[in-house]
C-alpha positions in Angstrom: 243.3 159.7 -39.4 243.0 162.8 -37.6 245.7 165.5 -36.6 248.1 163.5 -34.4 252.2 163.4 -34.6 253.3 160.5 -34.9 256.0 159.6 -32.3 259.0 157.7 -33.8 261.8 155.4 -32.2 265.5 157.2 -31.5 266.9 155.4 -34.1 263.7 155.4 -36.9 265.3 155.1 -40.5 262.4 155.7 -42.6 264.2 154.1 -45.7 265.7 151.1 -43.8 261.6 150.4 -42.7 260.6 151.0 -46.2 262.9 148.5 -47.3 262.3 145.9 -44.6 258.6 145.6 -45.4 258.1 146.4 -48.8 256.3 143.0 -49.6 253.4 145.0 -48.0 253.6 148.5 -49.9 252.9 148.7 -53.7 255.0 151.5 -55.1 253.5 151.1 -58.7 249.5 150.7 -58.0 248.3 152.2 -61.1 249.2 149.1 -63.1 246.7 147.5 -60.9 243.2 149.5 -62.1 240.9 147.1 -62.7 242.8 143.9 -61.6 243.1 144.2 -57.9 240.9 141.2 -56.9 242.6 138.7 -59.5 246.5 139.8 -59.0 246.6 140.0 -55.6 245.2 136.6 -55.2 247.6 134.3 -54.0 249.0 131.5 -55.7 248.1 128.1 -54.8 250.2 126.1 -57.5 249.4 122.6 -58.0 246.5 122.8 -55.4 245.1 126.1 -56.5 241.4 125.8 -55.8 238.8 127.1 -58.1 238.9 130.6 -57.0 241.3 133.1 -58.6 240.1 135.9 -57.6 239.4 137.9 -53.9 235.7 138.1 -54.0 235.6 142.0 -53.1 238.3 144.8 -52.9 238.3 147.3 -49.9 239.6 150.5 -49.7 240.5 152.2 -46.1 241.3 156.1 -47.5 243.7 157.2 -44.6 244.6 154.2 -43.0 247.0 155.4 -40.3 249.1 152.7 -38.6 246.8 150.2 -39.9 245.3 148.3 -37.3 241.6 148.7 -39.0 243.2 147.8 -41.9 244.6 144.2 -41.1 241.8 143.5 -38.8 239.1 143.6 -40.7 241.3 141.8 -43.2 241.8 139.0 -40.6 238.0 139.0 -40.4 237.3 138.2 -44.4 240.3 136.3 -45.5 238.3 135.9 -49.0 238.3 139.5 -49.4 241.4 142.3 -50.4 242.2 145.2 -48.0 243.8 147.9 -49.4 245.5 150.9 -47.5 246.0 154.2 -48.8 248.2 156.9 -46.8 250.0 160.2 -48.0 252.0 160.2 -45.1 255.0 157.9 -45.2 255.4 157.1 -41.7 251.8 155.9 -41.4 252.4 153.4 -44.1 255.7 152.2 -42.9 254.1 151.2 -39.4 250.5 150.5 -41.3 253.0 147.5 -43.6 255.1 146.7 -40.8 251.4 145.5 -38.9 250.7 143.7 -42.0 253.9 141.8 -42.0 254.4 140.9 -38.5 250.8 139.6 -38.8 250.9 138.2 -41.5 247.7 139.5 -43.0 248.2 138.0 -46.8 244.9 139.7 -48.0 246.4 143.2 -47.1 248.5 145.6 -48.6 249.4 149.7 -48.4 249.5 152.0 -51.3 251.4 155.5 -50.5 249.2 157.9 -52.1 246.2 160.2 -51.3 242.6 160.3 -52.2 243.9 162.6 -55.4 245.3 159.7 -56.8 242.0 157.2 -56.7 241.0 157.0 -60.0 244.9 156.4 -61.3 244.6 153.7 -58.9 240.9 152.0 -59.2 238.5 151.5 -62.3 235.1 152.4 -62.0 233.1 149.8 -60.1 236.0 148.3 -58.7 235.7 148.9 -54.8 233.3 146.5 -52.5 233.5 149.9 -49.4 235.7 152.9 -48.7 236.3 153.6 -44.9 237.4 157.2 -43.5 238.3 156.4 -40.3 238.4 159.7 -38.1 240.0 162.0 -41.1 241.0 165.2 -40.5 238.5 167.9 -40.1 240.1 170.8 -41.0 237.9 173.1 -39.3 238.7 176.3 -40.8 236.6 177.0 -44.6 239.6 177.9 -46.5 240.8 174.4 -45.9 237.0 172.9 -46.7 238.5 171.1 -49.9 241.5 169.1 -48.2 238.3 167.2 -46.0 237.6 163.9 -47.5 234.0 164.2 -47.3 233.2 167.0 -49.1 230.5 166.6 -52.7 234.0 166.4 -55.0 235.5 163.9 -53.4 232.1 162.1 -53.0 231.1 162.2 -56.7 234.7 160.1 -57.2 234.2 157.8 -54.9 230.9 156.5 -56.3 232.4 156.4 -60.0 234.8 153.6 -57.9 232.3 152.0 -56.1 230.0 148.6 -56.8 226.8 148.9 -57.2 225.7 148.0 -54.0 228.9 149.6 -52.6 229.3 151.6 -49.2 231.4 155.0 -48.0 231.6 154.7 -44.2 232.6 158.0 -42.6 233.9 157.7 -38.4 235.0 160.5 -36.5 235.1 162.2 -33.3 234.0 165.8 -35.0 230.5 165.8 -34.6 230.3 168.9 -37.1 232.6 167.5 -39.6 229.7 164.5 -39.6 227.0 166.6 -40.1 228.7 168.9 -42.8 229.5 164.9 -44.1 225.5 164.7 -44.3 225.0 168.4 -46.7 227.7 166.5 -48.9 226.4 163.0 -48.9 223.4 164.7 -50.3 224.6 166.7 -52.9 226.8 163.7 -54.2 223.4 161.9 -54.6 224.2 159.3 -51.8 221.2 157.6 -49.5 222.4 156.8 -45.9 222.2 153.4 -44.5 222.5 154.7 -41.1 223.4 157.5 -39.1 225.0 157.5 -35.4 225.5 159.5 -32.5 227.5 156.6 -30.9 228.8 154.2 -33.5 230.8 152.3 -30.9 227.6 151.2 -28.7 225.3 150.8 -31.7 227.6 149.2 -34.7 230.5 147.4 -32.0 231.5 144.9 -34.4 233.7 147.6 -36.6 237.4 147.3 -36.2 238.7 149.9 -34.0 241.8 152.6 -34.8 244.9 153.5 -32.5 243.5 156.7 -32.6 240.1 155.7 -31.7 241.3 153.6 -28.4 243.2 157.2 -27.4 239.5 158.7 -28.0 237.8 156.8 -25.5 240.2 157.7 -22.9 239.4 161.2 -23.3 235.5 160.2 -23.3 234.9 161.1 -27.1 232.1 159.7 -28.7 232.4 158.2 -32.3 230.3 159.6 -34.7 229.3 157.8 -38.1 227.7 157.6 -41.3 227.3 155.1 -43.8 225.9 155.6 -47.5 225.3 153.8 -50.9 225.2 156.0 -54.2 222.1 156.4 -55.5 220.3 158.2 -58.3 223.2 160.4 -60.3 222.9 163.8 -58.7 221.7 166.9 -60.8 224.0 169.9 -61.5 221.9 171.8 -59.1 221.5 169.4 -56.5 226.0 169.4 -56.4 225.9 172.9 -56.2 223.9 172.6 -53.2 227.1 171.1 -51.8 229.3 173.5 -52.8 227.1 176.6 -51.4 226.7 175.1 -48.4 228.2 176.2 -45.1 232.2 175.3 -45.4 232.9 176.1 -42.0 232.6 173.6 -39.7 232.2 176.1 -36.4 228.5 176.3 -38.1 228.0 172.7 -37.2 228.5 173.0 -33.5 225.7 172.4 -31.1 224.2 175.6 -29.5 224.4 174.8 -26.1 228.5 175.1 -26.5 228.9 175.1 -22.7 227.3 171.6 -22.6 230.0 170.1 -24.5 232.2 167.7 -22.7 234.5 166.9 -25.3 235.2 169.6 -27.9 236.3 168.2 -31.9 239.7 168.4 -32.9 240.8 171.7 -33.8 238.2 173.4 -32.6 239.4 174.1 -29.3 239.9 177.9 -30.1 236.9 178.6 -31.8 234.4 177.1 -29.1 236.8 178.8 -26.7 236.1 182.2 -28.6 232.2 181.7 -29.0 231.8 180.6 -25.7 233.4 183.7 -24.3 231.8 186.1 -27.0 227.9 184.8 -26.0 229.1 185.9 -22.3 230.1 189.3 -24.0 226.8 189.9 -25.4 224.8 188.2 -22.3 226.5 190.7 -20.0 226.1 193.5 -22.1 222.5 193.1 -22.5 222.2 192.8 -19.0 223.4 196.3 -18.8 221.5 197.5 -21.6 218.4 199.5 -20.1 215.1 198.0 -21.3 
């Protein structure tokens, strides 16, 4: 959900919070592969209808505080929302959201994407959102991005068949390194957008996205399907290609009215560096 600190009361006692809502965090998901949709279904007892089963399973990979999370779970009360978070504060406030609005079809798992396929059977999720993940900028961190071919080639071993990854983010280089790797994982895009916001307006917003606006960020997005399993070679495209997201910026850098996060250095640094080399050929003799 992006590199933000997360702000906690004075008195914030992570355990007491844990303990409080804990009807909304599974701490043991792995007995769950494969059954999601039938043992999170609620029980009806004597008027149990003749479903027994949530008709699709959702996955939001960094789900932050969890206001996508319950919304789009208040949206499709026939369908299971699930949460995943490594960071325990996130998941506290993301279950606390889920109690206090008492979102039954929602729940938070505290684990990251390394755990996925502990968690979910093949087949078994309906989407996976990455709402405004980190970007990590630099390319010795390139692997910790949840975008990149690895992490692409598990998520369509989870997904449906008609199943969708949906990638948001104010980085518009982490979207278009997002694109190299969509590629490589043998993906097809549904769409692509400059301004998801204006163009797709009916997907639940973030905390972190309503802080974006105010800065006038735009919200870049992709949305995929698997397609035809990719060849060796065509996954080793992914992994030669360029890790570093500075590659990704637009030429024009002084043009930019809202740099990624992260990045503020580096465009500072290039910026100043194509003045270098402007002034210096204009004092180079011709």
């Amino acid at each position: 959900m992006g590199l933000t600190h997360i702000r906690t009361p004075r008195n914030f006692v992570l355990e007491e919070r844990i303990e409080r809502y804990a009807a909304a965090i599974e701490g043991h998901p792995e007995a769950f592969a494969g059954r999601w949709a039938e043992a999170c279904f609620p029980s009806m007892g004597s008027s149990t209808p003749t479903l027994s089963r949530y008709a699709r399973v959702h996955l939001d990979l960094g789900c932050g505080k969890g206001s996508y999370l319950v919304e789009a779970a208040r949206r499709n009360p026939g369908e299971l929302f699930i949460g995943m978070d490594i960071e325990p504060i996130c998941i506290v406030y993301a279950a606390q959201r889920i109690v206090e609005e008492a979102a039954p079809n929602a729940l938070v798992i505290p684990l990251g994407a390394g755990a996925l396929e502990r968690v979910f059977a093949p087949g078994e999720l309906a989407s996976i959102a990455l709402n405004f993940p980190t970007p990590y900028p630099k390319r010795h961190f390139a692997q910790r991005r949840t975008v990149t071919v690895d992490h692409l080639l598990v998520y369509r071993r989870l997904l449906s068949q008609d199943g969708t990854v949906t990638l948001r983010t104010d980085s518009q280089p982490l979207r278009d390194y997002a694109l190299t790797q969509l590629d490589a994982a043998g993906y097809h895009t549904l769409w692509v957008s400059n301004d998801v916001r204006a163009e797709h307006p009916g997907i639940p917003q973030t905390e972190y996205e309503g802080r974006l606006a105010a800065q006038g960020a735009r919200v870049y997005g992709i949305c995929a399907a698997a397609g035809p399993e990719p060849t060796p070679e065509q996954i080793d495209r992914g992994h030669d290609a360029e890790q570093s997201l500075v590659a990704y910026l637009p030429e024009d850098l002084e043009s930019l009215t809202y740099v990624p996060l992260g990045m503020e250095a580096a465009v500072t640094n290039l910026i100043n560096r194509r003045r270098r080399e402007a002034r210096r050929a204009e004092r180079s003799p011709r």
